[in-house]
PyMOL Python script that loads the backbone (N, CA, C, O; Angstrom):
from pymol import cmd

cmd.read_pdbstr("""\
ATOM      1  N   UNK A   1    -135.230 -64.553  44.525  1.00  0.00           N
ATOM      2  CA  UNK A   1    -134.780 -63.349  45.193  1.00  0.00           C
ATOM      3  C   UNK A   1    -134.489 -63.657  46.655  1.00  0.00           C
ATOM      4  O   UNK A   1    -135.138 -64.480  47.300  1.00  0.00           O
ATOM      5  N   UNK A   2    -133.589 -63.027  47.083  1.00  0.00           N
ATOM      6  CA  UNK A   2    -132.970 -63.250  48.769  1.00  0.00           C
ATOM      7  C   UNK A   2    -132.628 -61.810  49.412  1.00  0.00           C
ATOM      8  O   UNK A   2    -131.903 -60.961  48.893  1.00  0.00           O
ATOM      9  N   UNK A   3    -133.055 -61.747  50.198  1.00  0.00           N
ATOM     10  CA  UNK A   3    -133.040 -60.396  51.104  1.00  0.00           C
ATOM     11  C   UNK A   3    -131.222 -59.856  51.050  1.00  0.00           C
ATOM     12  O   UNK A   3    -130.262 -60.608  51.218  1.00  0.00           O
ATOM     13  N   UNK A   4    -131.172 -58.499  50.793  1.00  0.00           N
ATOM     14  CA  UNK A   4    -129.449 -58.174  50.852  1.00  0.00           C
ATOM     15  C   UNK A   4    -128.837 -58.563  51.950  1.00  0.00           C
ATOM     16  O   UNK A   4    -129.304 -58.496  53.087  1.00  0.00           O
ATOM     17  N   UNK A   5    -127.452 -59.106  51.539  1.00  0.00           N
ATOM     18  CA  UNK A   5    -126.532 -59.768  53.090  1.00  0.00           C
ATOM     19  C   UNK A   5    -126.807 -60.891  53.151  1.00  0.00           C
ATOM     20  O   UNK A   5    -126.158 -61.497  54.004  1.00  0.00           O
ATOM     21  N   UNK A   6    -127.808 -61.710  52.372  1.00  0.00           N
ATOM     22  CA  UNK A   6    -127.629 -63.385  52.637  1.00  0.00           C
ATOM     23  C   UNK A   6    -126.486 -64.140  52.369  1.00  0.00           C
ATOM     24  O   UNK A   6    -125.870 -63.782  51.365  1.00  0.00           O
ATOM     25  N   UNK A   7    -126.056 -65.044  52.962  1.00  0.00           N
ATOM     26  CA  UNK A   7    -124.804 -65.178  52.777  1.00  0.00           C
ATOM     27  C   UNK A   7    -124.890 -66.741  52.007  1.00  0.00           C
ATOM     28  O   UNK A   7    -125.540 -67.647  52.527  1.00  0.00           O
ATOM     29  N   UNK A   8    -124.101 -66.934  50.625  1.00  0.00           N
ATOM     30  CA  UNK A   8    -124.383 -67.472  49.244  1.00  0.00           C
ATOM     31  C   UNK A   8    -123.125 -68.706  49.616  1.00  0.00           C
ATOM     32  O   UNK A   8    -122.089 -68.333  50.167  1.00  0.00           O
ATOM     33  N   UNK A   9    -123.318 -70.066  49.286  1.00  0.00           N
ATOM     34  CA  UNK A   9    -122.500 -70.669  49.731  1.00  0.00           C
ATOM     35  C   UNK A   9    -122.349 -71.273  48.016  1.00  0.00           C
ATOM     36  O   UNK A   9    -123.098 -71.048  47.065  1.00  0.00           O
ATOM     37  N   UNK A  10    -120.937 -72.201  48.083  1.00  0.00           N
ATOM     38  CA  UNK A  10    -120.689 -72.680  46.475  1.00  0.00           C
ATOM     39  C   UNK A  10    -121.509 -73.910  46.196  1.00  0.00           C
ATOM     40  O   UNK A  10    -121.353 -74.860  46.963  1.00  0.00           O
ATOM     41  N   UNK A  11    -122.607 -74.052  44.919  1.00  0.00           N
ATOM     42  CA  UNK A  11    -123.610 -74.916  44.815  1.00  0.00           C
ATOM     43  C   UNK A  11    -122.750 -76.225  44.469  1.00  0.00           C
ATOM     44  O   UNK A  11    -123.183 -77.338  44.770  1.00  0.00           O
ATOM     45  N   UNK A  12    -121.279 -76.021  43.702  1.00  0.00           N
ATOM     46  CA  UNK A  12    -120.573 -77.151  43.173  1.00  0.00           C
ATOM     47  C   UNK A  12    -119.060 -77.238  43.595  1.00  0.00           C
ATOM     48  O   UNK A  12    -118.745 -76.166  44.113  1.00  0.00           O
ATOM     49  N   UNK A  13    -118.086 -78.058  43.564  1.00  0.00           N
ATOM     50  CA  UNK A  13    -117.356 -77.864  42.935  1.00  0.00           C
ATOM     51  C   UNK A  13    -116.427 -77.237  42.396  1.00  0.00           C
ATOM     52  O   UNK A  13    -115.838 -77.952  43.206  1.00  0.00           O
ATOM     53  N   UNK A  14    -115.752 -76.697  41.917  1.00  0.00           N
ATOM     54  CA  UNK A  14    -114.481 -76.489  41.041  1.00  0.00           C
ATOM     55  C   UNK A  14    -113.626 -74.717  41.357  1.00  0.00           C
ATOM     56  O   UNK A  14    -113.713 -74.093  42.415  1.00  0.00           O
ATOM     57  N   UNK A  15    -113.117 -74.416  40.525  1.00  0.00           N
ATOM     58  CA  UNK A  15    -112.648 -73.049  40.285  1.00  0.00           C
ATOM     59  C   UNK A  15    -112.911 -72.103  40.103  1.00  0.00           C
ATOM     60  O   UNK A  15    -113.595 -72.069  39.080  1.00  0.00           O
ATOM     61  N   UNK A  16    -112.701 -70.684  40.742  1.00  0.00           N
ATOM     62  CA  UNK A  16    -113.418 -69.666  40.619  1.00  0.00           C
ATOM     63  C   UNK A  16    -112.495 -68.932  39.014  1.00  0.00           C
ATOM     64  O   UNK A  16    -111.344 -68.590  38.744  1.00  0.00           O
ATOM     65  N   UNK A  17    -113.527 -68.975  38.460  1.00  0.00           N
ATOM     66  CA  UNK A  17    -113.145 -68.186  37.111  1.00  0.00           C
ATOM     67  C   UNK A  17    -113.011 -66.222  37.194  1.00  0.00           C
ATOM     68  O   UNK A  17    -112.097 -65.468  36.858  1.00  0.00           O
ATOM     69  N   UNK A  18    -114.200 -65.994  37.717  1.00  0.00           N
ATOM     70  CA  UNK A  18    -114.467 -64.639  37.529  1.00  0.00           C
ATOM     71  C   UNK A  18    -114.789 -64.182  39.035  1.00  0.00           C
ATOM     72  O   UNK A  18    -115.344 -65.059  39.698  1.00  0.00           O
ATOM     73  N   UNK A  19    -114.500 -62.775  39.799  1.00  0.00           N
ATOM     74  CA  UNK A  19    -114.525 -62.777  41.144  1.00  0.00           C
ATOM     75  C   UNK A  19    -115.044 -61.321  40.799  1.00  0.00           C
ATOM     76  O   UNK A  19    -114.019 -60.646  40.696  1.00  0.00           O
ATOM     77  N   UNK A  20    -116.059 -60.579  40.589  1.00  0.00           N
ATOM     78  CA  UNK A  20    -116.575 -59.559  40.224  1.00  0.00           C
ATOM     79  C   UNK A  20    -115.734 -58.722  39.550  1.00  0.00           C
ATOM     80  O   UNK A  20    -114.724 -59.375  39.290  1.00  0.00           O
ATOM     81  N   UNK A  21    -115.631 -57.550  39.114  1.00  0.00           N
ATOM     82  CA  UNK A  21    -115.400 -56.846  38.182  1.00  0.00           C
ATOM     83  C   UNK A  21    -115.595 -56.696  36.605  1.00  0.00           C
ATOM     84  O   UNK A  21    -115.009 -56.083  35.713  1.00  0.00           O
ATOM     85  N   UNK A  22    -116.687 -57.541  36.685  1.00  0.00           N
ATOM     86  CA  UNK A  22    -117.637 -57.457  35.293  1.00  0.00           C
ATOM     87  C   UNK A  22    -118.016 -56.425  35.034  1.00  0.00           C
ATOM     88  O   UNK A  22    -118.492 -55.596  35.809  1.00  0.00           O
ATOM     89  N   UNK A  23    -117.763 -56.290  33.249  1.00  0.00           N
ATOM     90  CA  UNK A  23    -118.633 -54.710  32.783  1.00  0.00           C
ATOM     91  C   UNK A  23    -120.093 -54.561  33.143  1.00  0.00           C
ATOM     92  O   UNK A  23    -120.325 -55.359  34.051  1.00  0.00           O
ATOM     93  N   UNK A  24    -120.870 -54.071  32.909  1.00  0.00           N
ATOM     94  CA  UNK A  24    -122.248 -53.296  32.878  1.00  0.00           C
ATOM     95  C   UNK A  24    -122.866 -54.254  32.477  1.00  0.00           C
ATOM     96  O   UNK A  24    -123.460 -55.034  33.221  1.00  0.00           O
ATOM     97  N   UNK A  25    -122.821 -54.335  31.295  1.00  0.00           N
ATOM     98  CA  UNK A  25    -123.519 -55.113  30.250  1.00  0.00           C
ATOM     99  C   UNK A  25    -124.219 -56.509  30.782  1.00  0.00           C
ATOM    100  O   UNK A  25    -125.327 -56.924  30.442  1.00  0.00           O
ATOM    101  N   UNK A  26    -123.314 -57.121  31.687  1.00  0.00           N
ATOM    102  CA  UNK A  26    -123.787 -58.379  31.735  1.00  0.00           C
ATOM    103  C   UNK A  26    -124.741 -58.465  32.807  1.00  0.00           C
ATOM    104  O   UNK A  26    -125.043 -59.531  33.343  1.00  0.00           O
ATOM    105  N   UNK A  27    -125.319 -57.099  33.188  1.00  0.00           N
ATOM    106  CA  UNK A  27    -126.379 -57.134  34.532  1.00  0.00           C
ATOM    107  C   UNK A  27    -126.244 -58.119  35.369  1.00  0.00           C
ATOM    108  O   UNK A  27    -127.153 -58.944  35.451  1.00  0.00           O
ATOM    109  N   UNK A  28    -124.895 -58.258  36.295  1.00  0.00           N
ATOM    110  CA  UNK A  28    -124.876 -59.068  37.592  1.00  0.00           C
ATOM    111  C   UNK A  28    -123.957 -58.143  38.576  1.00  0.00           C
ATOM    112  O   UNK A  28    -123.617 -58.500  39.704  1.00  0.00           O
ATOM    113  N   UNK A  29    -123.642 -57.013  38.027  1.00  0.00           N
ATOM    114  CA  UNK A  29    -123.470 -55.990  39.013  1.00  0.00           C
ATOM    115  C   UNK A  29    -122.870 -54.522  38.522  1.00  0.00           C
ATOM    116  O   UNK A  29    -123.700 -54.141  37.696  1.00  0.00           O
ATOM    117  N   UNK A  30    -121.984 -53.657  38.612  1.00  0.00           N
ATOM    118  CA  UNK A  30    -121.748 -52.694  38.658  1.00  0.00           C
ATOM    119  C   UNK A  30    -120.603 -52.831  38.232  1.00  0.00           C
ATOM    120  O   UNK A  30    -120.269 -52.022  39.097  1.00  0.00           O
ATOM    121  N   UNK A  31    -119.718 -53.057  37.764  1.00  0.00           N
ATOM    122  CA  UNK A  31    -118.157 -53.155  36.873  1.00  0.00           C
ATOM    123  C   UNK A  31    -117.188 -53.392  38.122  1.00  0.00           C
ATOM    124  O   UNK A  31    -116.095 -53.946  38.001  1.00  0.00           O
ATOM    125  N   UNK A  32    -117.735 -52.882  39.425  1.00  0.00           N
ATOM    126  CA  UNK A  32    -116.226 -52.794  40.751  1.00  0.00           C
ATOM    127  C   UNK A  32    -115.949 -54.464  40.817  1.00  0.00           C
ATOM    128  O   UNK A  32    -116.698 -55.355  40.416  1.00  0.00           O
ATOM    129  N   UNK A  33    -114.821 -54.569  41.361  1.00  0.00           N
ATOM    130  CA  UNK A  33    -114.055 -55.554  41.515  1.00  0.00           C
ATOM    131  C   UNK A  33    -114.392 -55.948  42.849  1.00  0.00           C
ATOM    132  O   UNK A  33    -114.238 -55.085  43.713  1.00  0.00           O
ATOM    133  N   UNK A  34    -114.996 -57.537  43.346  1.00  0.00           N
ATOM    134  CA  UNK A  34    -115.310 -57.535  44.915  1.00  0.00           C
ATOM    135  C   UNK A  34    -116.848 -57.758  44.650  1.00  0.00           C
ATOM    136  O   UNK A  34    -117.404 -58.054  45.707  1.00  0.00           O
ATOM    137  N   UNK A  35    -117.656 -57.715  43.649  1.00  0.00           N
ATOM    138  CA  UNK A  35    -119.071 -57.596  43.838  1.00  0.00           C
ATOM    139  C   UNK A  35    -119.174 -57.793  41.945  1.00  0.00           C
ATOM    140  O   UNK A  35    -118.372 -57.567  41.039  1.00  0.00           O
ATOM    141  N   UNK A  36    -120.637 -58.339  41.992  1.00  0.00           N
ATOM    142  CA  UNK A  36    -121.540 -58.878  40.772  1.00  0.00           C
ATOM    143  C   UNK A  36    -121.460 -60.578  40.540  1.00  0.00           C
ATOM    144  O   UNK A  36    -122.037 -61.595  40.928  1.00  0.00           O
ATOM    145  N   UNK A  37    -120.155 -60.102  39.486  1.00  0.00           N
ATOM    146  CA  UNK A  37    -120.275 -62.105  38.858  1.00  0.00           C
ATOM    147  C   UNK A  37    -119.316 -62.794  39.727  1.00  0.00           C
ATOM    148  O   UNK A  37    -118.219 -62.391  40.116  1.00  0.00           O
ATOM    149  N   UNK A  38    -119.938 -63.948  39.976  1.00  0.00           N
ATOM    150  CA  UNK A  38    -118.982 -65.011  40.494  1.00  0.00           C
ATOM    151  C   UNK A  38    -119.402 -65.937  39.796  1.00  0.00           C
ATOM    152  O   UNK A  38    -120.539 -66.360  40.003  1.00  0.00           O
ATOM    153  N   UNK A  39    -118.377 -66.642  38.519  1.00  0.00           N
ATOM    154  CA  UNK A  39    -118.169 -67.539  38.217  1.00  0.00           C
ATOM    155  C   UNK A  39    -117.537 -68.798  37.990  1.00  0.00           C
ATOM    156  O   UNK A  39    -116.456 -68.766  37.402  1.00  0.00           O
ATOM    157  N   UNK A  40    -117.991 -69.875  38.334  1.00  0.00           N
ATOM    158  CA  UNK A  40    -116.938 -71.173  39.089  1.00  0.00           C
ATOM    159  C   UNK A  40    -117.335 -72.361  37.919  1.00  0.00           C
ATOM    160  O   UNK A  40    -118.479 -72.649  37.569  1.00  0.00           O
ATOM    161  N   UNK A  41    -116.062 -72.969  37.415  1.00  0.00           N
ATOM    162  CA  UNK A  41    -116.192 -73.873  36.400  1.00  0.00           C
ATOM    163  C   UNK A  41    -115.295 -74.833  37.324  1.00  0.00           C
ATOM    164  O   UNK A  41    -114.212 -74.739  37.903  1.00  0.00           O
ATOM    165  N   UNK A  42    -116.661 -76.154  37.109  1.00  0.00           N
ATOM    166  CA  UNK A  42    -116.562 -77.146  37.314  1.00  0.00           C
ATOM    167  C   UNK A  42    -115.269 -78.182  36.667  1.00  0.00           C
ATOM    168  O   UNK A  42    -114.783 -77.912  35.569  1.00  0.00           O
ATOM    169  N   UNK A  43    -114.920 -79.048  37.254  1.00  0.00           N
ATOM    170  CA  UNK A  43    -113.764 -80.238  36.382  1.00  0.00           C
ATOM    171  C   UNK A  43    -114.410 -80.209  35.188  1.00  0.00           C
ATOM    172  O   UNK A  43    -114.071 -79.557  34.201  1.00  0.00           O
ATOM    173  N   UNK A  44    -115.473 -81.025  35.313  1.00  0.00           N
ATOM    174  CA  UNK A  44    -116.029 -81.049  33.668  1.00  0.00           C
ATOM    175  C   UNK A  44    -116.395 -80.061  33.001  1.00  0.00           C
ATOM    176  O   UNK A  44    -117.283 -80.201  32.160  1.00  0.00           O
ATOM    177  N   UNK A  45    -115.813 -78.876  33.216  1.00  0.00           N
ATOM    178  CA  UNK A  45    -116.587 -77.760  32.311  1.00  0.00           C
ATOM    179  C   UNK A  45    -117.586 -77.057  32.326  1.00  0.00           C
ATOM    180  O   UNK A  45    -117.562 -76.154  31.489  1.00  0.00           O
ATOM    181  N   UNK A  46    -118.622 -77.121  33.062  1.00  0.00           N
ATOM    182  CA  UNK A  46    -119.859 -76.326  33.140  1.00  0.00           C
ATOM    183  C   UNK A  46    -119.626 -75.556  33.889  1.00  0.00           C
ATOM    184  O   UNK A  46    -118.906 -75.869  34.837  1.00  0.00           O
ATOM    185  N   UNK A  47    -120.170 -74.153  33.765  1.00  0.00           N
ATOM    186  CA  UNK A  47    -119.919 -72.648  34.237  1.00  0.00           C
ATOM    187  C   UNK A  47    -121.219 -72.685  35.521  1.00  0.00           C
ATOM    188  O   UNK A  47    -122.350 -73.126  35.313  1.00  0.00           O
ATOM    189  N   UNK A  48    -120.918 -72.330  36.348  1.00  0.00           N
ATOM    190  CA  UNK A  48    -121.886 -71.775  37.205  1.00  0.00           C
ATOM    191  C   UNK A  48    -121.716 -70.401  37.811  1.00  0.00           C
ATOM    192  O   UNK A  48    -120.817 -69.939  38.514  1.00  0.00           O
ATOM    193  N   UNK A  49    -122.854 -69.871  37.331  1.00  0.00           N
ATOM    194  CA  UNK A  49    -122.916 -68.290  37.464  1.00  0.00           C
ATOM    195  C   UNK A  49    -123.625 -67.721  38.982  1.00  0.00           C
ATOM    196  O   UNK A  49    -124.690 -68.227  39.336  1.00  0.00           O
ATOM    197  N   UNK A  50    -123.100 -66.868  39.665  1.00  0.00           N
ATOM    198  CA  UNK A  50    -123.377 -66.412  40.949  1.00  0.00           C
ATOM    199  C   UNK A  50    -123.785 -65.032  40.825  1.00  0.00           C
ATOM    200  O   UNK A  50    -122.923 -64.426  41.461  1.00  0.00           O
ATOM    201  N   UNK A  51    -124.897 -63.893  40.209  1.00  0.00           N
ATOM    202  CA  UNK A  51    -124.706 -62.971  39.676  1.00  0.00           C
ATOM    203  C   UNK A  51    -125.415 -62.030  40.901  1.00  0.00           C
ATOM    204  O   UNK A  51    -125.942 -62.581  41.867  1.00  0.00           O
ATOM    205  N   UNK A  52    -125.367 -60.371  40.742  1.00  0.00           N
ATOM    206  CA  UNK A  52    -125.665 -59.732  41.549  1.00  0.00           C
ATOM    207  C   UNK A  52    -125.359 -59.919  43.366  1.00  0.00           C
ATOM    208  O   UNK A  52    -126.245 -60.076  44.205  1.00  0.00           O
ATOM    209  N   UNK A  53    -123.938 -59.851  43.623  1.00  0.00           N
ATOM    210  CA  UNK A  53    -123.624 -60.267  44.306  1.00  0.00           C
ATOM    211  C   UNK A  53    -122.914 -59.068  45.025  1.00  0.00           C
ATOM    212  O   UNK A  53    -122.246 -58.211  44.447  1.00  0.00           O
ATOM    213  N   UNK A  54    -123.223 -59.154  46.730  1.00  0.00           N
ATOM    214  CA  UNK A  54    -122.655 -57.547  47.004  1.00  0.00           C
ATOM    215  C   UNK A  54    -121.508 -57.271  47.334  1.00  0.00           C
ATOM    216  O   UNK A  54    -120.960 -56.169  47.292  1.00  0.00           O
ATOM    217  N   UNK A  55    -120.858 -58.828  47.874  1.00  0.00           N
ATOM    218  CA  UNK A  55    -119.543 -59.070  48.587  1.00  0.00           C
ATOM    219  C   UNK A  55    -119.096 -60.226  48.160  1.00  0.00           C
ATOM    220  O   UNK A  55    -119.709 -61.278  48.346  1.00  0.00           O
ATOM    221  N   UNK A  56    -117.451 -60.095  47.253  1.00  0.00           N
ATOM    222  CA  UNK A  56    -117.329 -62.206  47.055  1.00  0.00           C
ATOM    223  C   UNK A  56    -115.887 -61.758  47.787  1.00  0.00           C
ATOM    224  O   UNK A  56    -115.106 -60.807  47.812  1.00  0.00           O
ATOM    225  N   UNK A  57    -116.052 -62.989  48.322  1.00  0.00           N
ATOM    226  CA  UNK A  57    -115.116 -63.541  49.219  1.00  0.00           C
ATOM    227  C   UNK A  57    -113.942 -64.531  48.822  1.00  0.00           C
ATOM    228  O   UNK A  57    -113.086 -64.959  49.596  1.00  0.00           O
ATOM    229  N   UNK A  58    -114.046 -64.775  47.649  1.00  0.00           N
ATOM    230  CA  UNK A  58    -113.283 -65.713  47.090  1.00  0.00           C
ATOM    231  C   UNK A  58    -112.518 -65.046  46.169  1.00  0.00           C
ATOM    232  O   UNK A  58    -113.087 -64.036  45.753  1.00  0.00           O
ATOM    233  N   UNK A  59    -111.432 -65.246  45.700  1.00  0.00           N
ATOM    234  CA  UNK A  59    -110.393 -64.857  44.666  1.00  0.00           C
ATOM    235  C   UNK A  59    -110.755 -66.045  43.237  1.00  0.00           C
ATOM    236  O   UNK A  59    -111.381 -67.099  43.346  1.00  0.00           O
ATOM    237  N   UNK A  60    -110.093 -65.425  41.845  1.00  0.00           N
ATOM    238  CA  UNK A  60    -109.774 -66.218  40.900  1.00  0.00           C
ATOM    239  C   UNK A  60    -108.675 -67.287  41.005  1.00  0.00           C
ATOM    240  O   UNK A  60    -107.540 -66.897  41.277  1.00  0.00           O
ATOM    241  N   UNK A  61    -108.938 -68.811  40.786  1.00  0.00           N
ATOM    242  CA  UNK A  61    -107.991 -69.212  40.710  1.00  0.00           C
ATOM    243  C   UNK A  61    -108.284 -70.156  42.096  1.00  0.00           C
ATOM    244  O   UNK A  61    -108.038 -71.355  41.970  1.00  0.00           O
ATOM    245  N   UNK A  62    -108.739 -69.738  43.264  1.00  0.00           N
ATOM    246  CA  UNK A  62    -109.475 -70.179  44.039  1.00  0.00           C
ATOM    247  C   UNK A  62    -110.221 -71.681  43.884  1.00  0.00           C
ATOM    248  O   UNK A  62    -111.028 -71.775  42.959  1.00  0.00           O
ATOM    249  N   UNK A  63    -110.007 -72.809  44.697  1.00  0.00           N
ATOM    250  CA  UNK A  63    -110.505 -74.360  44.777  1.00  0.00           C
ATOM    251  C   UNK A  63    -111.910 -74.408  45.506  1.00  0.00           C
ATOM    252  O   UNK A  63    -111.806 -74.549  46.725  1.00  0.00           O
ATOM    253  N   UNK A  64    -112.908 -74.341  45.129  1.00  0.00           N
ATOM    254  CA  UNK A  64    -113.886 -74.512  46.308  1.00  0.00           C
ATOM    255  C   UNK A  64    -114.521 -75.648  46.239  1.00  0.00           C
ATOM    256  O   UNK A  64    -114.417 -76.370  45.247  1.00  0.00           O
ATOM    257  N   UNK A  65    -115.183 -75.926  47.168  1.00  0.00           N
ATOM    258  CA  UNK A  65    -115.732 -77.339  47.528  1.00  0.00           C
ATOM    259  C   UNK A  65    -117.608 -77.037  47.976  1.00  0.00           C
ATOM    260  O   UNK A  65    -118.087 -76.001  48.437  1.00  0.00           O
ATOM    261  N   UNK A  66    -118.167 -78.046  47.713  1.00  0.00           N
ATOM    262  CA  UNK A  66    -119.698 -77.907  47.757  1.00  0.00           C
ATOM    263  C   UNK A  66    -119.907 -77.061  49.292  1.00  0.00           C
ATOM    264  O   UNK A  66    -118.946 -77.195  50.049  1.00  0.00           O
ATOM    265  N   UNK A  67    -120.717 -76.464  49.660  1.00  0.00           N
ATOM    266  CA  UNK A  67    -121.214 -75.646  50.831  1.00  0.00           C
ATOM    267  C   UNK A  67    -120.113 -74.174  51.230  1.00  0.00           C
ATOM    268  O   UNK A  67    -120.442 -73.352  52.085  1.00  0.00           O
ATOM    269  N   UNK A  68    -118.803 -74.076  50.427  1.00  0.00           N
ATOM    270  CA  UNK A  68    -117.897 -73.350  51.012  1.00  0.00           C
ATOM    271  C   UNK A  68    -118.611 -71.984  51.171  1.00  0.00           C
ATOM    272  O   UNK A  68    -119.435 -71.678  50.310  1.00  0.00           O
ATOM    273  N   UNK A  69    -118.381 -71.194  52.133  1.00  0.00           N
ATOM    274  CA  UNK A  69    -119.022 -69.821  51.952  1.00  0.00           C
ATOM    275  C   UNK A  69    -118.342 -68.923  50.464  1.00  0.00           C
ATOM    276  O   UNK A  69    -117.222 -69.098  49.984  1.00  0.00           O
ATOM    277  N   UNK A  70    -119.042 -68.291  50.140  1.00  0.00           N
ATOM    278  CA  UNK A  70    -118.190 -67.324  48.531  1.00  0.00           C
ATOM    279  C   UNK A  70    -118.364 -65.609  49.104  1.00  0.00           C
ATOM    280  O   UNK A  70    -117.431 -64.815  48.988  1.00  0.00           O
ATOM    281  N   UNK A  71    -119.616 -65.249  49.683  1.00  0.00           N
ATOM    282  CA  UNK A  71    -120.063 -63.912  49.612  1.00  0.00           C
ATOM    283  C   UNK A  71    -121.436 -63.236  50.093  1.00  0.00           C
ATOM    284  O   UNK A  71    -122.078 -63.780  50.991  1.00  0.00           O
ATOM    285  N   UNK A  72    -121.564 -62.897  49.922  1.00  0.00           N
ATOM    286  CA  UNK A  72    -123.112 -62.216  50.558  1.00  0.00           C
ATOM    287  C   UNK A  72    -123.962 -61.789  48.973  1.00  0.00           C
ATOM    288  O   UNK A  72    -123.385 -61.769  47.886  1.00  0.00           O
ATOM    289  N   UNK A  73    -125.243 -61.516  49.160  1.00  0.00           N
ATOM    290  CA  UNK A  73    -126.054 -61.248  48.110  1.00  0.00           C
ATOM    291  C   UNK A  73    -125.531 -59.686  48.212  1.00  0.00           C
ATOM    292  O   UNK A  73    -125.958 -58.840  47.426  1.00  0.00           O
TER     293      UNK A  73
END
""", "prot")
cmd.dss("prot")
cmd.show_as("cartoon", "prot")
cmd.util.cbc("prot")
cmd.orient("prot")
């Protein structure tokens, strides 16, 4: 857990897949677009999930590199 407003940098690597606007269901945020899932798949394939998230800063489609800033908790 991290106090709200911490600001979340990219742990890996690769492409942003998903930039919030996830349904309900997947409890990492509220369905709005801009906030919950951030998900970034690596070259090789592995998904890394960024969930409950209040602000992403990054778009789909998006290149990021290890330390880049993404968003706030």
């Amino acid at each position: 857990a991290m106090p709200r407003g911490t600001p979340l940098y990219s742990p890996v690597e690769g492409t942003v897949a998903v930039a919030g606007g996830t349904p309900f269901f997947t409890f990492y945020g509220n369905g709005a677009p801009g906030v919950g899932e951030l998900k970034i798949v690596t070259d090789d394939g592995n998904e890394v999930i960024l969930g409950h998230m209040g602000r992403i800063d990054v778009n789909v489609g998006d290149r990021l590199e290890v330390g880049q800033f993404v968003g706030l908790v």
